[in-house]
LUMLUMBA-854918 format. One line per field, with one value per residue: x, y, z of N, C-alpha, C in turn. Coordinates in pm, 1 decimal. Layout:
! LUMLUMBA-854918
n.u: (X:...);
n.v: (Y:...);
n.w: (Z:...);
ca.u: (X:...);
ca.v: (Y:...);
ca.w: (Z:...);
c.u: (X:...);
c.v: (Y:...);
c.w: (Z:...);
//
This chain:
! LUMLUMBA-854918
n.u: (-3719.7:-3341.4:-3161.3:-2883.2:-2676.3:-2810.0:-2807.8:-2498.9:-2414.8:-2550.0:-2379.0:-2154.5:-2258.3:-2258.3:-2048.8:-1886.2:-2042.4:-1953.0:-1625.0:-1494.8:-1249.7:-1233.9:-1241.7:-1375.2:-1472.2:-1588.4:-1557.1:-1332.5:-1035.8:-801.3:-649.3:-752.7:-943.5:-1305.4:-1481.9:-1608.4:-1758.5:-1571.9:-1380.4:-1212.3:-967.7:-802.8:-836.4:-736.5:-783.3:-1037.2:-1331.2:-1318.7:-1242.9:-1433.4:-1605.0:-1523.5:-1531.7:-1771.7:-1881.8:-1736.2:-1860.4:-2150.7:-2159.0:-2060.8:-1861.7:-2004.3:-1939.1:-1576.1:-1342.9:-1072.0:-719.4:-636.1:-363.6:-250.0:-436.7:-511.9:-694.4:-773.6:-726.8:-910.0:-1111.7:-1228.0:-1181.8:-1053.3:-685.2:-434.5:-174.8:48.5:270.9:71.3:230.7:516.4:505.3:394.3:292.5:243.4:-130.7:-129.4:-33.5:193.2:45.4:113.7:342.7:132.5:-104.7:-222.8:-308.5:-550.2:-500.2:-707.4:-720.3:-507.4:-444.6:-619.7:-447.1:-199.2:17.8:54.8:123.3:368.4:528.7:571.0:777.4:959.3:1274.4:1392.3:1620.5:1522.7:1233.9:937.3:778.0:491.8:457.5:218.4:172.9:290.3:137.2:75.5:310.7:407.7:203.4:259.5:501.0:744.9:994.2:1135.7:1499.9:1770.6:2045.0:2055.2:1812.1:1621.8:1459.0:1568.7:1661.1:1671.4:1838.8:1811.3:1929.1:1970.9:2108.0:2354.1:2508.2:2287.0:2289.0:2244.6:2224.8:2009.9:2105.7:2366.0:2285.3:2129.0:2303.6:2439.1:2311.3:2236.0:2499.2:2572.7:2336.6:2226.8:1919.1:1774.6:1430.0:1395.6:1252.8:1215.7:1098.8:891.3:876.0:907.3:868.0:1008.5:1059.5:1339.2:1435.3:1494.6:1328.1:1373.1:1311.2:1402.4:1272.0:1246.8:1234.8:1314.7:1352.2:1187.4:936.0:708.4:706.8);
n.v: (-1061.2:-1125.2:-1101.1:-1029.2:-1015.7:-1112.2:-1339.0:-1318.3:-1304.0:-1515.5:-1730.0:-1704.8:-1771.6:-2026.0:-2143.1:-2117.9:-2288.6:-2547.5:-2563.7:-2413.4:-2215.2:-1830.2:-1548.7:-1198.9:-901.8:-555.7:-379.0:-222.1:-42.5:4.1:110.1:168.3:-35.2:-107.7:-36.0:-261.1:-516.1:-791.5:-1112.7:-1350.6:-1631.4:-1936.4:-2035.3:-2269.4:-2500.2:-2759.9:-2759.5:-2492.6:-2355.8:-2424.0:-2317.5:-1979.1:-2065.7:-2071.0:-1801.3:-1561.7:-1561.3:-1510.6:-1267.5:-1096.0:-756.5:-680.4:-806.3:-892.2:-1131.2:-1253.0:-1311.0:-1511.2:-1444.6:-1223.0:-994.7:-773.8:-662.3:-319.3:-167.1:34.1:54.7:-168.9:-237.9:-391.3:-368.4:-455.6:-671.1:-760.2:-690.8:-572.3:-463.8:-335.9:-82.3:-40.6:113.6:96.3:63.7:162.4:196.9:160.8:107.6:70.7:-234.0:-428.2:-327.7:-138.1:78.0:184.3:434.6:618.3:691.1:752.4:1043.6:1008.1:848.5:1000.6:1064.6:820.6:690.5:847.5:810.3:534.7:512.8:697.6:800.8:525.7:323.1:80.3:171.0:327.1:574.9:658.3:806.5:937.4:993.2:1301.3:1531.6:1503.7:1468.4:1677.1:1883.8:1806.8:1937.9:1875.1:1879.4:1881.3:1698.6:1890.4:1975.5:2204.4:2451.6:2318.8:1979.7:1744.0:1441.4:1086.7:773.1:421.0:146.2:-75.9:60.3:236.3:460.2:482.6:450.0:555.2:533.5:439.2:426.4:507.2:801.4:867.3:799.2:1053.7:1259.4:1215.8:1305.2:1519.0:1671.3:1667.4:1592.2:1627.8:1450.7:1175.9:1095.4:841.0:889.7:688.2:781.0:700.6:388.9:175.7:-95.1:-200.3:-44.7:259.1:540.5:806.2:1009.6:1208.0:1338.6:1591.7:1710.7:1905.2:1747.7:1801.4:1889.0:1874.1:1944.1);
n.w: (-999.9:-938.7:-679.8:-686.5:-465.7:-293.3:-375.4:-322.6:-100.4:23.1:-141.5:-2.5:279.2:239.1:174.2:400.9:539.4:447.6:520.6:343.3:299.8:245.5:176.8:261.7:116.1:150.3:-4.6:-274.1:-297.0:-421.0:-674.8:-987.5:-969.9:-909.9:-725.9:-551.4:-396.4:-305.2:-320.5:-224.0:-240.8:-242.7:-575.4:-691.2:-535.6:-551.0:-549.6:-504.1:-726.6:-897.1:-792.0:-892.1:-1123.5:-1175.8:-1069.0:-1160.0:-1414.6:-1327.8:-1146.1:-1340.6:-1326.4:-1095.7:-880.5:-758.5:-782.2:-642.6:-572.8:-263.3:-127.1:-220.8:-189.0:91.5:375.8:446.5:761.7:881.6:713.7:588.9:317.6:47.6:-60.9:-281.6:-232.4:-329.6:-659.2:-996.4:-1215.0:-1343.4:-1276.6:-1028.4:-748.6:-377.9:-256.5:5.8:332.1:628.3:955.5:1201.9:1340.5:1247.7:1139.7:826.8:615.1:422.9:105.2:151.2:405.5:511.4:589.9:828.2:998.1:1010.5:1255.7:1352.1:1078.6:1026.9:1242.5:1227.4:1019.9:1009.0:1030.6:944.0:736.0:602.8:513.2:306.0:278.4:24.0:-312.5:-242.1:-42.0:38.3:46.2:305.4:438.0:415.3:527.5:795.3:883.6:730.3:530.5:180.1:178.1:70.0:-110.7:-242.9:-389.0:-493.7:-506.9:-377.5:-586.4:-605.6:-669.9:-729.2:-898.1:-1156.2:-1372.6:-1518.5:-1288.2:-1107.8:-838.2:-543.7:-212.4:28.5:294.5:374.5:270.8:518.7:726.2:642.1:672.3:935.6:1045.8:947.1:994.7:1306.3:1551.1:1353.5:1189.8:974.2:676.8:393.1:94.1:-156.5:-494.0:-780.7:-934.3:-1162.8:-1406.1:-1352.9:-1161.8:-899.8:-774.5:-553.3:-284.8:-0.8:348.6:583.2:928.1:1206.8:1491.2:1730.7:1648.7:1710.4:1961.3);
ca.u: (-3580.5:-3264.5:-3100.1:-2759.4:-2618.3:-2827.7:-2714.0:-2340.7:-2453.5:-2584.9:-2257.1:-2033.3:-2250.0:-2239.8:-1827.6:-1853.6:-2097.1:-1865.0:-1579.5:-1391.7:-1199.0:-1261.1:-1178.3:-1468.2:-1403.5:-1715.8:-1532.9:-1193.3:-991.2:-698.6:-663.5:-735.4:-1055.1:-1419.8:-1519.7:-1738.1:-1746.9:-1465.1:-1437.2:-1030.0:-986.5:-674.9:-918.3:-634.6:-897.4:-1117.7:-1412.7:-1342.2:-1238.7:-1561.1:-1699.6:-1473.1:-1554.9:-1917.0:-1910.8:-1676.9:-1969.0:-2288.3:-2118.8:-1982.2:-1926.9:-2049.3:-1843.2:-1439.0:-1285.8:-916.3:-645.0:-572.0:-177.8:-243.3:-472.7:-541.0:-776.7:-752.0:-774.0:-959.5:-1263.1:-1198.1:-1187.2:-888.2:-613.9:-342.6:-7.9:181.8:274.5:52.7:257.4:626.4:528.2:271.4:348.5:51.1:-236.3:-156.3:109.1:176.9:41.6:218.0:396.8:29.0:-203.4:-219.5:-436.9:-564.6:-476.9:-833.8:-756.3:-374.9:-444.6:-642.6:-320.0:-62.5:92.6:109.2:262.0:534.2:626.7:641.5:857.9:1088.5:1452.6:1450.9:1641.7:1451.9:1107.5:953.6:637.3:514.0:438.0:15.0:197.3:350.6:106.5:81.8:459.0:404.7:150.5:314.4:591.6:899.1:1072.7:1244.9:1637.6:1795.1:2112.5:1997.4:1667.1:1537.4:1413.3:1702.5:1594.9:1800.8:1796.8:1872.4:1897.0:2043.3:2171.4:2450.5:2491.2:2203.6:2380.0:2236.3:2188.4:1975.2:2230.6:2426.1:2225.6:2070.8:2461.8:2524.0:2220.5:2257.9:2606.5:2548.0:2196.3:2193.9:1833.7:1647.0:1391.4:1423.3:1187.8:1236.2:987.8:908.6:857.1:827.2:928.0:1053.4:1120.6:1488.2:1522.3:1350.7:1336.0:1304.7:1350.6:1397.0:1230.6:1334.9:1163.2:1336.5:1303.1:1117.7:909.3:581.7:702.8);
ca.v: (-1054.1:-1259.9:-1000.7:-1124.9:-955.9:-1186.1:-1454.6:-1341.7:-1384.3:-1703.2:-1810.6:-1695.6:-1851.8:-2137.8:-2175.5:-2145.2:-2418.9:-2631.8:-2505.4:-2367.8:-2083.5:-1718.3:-1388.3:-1136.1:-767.4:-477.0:-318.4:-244.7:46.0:-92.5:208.7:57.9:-158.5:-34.3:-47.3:-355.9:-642.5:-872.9:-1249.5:-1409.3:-1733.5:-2022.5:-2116.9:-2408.8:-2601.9:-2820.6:-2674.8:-2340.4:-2340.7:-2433.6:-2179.5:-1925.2:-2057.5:-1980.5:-1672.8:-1480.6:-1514.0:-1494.7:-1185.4:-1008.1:-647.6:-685.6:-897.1:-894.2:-1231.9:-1257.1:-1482.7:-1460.9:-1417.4:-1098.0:-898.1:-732.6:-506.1:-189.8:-160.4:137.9:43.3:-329.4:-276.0:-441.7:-351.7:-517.6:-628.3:-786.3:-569.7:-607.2:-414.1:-282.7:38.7:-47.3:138.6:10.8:169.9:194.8:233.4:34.2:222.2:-22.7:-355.3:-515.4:-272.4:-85.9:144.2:246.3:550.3:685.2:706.5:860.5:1198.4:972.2:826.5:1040.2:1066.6:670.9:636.4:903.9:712.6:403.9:522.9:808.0:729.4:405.6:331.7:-15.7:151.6:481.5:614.7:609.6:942.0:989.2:1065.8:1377.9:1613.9:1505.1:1536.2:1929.0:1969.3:1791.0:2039.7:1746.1:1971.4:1778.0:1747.9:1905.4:2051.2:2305.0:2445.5:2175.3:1893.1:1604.8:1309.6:992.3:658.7:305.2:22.5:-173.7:86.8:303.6:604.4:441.8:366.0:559.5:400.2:509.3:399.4:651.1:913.2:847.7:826.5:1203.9:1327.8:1214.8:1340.6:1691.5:1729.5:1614.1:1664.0:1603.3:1348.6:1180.6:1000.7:841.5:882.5:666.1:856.0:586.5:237.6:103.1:-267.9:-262.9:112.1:340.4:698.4:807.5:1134.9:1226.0:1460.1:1602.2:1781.5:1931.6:1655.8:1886.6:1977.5:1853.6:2020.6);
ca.w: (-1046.3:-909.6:-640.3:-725.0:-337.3:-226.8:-392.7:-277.9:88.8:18.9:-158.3:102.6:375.8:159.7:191.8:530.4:583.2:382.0:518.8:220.7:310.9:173.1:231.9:183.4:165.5:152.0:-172.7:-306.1:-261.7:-488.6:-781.9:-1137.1:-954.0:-933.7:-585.8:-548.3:-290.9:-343.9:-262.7:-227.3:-205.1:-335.2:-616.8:-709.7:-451.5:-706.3:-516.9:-516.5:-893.6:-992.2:-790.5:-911.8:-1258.2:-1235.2:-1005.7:-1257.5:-1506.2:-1268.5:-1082.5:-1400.6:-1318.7:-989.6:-745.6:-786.8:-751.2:-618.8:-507.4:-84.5:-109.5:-305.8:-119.2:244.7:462.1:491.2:934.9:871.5:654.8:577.4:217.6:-10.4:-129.5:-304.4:-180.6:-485.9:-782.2:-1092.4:-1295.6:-1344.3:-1217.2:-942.2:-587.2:-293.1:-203.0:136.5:441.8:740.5:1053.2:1329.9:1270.2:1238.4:1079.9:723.9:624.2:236.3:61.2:167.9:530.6:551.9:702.7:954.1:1069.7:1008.7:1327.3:1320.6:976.8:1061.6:1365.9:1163.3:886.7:1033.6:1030.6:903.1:591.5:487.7:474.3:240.7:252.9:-116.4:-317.9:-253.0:130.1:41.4:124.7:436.9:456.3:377.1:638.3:936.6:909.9:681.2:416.2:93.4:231.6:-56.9:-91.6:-328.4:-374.4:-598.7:-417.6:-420.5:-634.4:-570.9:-781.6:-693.7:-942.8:-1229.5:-1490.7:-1450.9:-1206.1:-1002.7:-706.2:-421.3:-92.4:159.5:435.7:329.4:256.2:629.2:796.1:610.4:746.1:1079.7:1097.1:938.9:1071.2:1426.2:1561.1:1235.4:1208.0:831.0:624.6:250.8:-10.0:-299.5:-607.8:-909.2:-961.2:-1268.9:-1396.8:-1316.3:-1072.2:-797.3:-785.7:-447.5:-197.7:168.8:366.9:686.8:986.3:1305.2:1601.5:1844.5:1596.5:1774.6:2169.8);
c.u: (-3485.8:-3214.7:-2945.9:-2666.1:-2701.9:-2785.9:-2539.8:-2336.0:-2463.8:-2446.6:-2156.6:-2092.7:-2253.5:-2079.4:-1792.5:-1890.9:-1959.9:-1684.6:-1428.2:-1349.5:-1181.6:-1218.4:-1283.6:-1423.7:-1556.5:-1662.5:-1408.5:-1135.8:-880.1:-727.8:-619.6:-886.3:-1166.9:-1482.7:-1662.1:-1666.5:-1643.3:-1410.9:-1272.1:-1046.3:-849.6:-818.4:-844.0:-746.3:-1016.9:-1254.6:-1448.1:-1326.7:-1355.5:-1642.5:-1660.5:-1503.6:-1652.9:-1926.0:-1866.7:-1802.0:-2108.3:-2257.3:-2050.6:-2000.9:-1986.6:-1998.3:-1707.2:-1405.5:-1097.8:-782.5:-573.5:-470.6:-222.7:-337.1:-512.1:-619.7:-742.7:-806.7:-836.7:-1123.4:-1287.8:-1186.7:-1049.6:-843.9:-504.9:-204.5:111.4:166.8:220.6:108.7:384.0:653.5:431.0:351.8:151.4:22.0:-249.9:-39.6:96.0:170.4:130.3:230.0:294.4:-102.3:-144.0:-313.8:-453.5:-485.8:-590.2:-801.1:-627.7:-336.0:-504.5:-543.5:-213.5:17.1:112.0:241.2:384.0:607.2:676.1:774.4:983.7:1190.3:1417.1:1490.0:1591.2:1277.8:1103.4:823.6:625.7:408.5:263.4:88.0:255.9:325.4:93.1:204.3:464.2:351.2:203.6:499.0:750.9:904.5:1134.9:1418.4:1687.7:1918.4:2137.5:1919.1:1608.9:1527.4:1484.5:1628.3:1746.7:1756.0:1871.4:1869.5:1985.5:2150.0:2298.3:2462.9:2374.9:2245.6:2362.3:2197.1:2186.5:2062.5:2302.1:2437.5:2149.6:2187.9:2461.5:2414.5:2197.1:2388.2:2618.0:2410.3:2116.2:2027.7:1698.2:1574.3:1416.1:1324.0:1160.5:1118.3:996.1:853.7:789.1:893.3:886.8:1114.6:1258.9:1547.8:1403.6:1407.9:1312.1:1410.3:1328.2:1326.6:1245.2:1223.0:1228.1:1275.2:1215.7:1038.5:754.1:576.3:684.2);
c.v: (-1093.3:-1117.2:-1025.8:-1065.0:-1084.8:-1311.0:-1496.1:-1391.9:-1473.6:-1795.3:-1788.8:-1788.5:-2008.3:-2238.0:-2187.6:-2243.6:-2555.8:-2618.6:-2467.6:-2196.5:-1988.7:-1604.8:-1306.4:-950.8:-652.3:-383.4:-281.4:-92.4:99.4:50.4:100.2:-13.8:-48.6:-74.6:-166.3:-457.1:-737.1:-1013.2:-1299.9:-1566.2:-1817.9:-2096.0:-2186.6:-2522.5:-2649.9:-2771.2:-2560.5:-2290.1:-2364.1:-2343.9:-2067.4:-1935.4:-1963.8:-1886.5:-1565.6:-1446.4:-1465.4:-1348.4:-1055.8:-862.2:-610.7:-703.3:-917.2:-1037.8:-1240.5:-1340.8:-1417.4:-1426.8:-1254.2:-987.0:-892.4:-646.5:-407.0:-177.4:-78.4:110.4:-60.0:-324.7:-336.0:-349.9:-442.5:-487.2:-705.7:-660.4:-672.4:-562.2:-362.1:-157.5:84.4:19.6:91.1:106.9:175.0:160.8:171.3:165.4:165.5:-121.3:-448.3:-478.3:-213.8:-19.8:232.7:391.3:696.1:743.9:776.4:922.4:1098.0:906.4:859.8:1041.4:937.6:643.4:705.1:852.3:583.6:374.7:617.0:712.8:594.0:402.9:192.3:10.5:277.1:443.5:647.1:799.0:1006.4:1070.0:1170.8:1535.6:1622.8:1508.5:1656.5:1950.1:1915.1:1869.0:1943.6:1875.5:1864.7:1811.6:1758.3:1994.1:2206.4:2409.4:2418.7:2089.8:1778.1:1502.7:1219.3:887.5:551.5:205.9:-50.9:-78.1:243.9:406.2:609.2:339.3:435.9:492.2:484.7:509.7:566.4:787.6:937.0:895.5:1025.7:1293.4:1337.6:1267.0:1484.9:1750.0:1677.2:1707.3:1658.0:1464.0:1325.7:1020.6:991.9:824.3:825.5:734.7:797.9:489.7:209.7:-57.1:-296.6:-99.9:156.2:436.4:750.1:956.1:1093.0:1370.1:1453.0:1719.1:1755.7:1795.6:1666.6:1957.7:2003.1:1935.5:2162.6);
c.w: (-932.2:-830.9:-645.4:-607.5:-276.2:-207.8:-380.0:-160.8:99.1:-32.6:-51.7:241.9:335.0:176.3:323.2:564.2:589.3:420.0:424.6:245.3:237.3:227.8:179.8:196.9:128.1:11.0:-175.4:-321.0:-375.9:-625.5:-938.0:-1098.7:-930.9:-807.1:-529.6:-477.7:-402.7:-248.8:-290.5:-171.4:-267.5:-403.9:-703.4:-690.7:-579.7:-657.8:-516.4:-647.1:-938.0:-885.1:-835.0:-1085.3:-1280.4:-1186.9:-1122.5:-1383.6:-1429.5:-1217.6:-1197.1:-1367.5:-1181.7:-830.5:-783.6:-753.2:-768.3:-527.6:-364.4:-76.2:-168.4:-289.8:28.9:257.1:514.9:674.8:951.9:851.7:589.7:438.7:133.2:-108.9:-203.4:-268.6:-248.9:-608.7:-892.7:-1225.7:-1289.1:-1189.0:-1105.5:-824.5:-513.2:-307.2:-101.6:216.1:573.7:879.5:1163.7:1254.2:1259.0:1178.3:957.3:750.8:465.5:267.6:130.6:301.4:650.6:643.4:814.5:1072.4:1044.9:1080.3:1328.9:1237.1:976.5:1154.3:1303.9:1106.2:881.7:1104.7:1040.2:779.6:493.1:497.1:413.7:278.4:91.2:-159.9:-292.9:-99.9:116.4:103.1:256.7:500.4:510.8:540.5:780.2:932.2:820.4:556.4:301.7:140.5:73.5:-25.9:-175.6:-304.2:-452.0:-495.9:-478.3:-451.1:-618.1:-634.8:-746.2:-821.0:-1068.8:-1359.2:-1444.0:-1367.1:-1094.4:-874.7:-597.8:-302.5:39.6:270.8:439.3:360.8:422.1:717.7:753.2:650.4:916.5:1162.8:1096.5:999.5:1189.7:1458.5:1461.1:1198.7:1027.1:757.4:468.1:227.3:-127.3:-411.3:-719.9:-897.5:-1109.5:-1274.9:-1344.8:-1202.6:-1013.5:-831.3:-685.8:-384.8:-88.4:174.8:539.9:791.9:1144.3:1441.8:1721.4:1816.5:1691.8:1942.4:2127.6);
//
């Protein structure tokens, strides 16, 4: 019987020979996909389309086939994720640890102190809602002027007009000292839904 792994090896060193550029990944991370080796490529290329034809059937179930612009490696455990939205209400599966790495959903807690350095006080980046517990446990509170946890809304339909700027300026003016980092919540076709969360600047001395 046909080991059909083997025959992926063989097609990938196959593309290299030839050199038709690929992207290979050890399995997919990407929520919605089924964790199996995954092969990226621009199959536009009249070569790679007809391998892309027949792989899709020889590989059914087996091997993922996906287009290079639209996914990356996790720096962690090389597997992909995706970094276009397939869907209205898609948020990633993963967070930027420095201005050159990511890192899945899987591997978070392993860089938390990273992605909080990344993402505190800036107002054009959020951490997205899977990061929340790790919010909790590195000591960030929801900034709320209540005690409900302040939801805020950006986007096309009326009364959705907050703006992180803003909301960043009135925190930095009333709460000198506090470090502050937005959270995305949900995304919708035409609006976000998103919170802050806040944690003393000295919290770590």
């Amino acid at each position: 019987m046909v080991n059909k792994m083997e025959v992926y090896s063989r097609l990938i060193n196959y593309c290299d020979e030839k050199g038709l550029y690929v992207s290979t990944y050890p399995g997919i991370v990407e929520k919605g996909y089924d964790d199996i080796p995954m092969i990226c490529a621009n199959w536009n290329k009249k070569k790679l389309s007809k391998i892309l034809n027949w792989g899709e059937k020889y590989f059914e179930g087996e091997v993922e086939f996906g287009w290079d612009d639209e996914w990356i490696a996790c720096g962690e455990c090389y597997k992909a994720v995706r970094t276009n939205p397939d869907s209205y209400g898609w948020i990633p599966s993963y967070m930027w640890a420095s201005d050159s790495e990511i890192v899945c959903h899987n591997h978070y807690e392993d860089y938390d102190e990273d992605i909080i350095d990344f993402y505190k006080n800036e107002t054009d980046k959020a951490v997205y809602r899977e990061f929340y517990p790790i919010l909790e446990k590195n000591g960030f509170v929801c900034y709320s002027p209540d005690e409900y946890c302040q939801k805020f809304e950006t986007g096309w339909h009326p009364g959705q007009t907050d703006d992180p700027k803003k909301v960043a300026k009135d925190i930095e003016e009333n709460l000198p000292g506090y470090d502050y980092i937005f959270k995305i919540d949900s995304v919708g076709q035409f609006d976000i839904s998103w919170s802050v969360f806040l944690r003393k600047g000295d919290y770590n001395d």
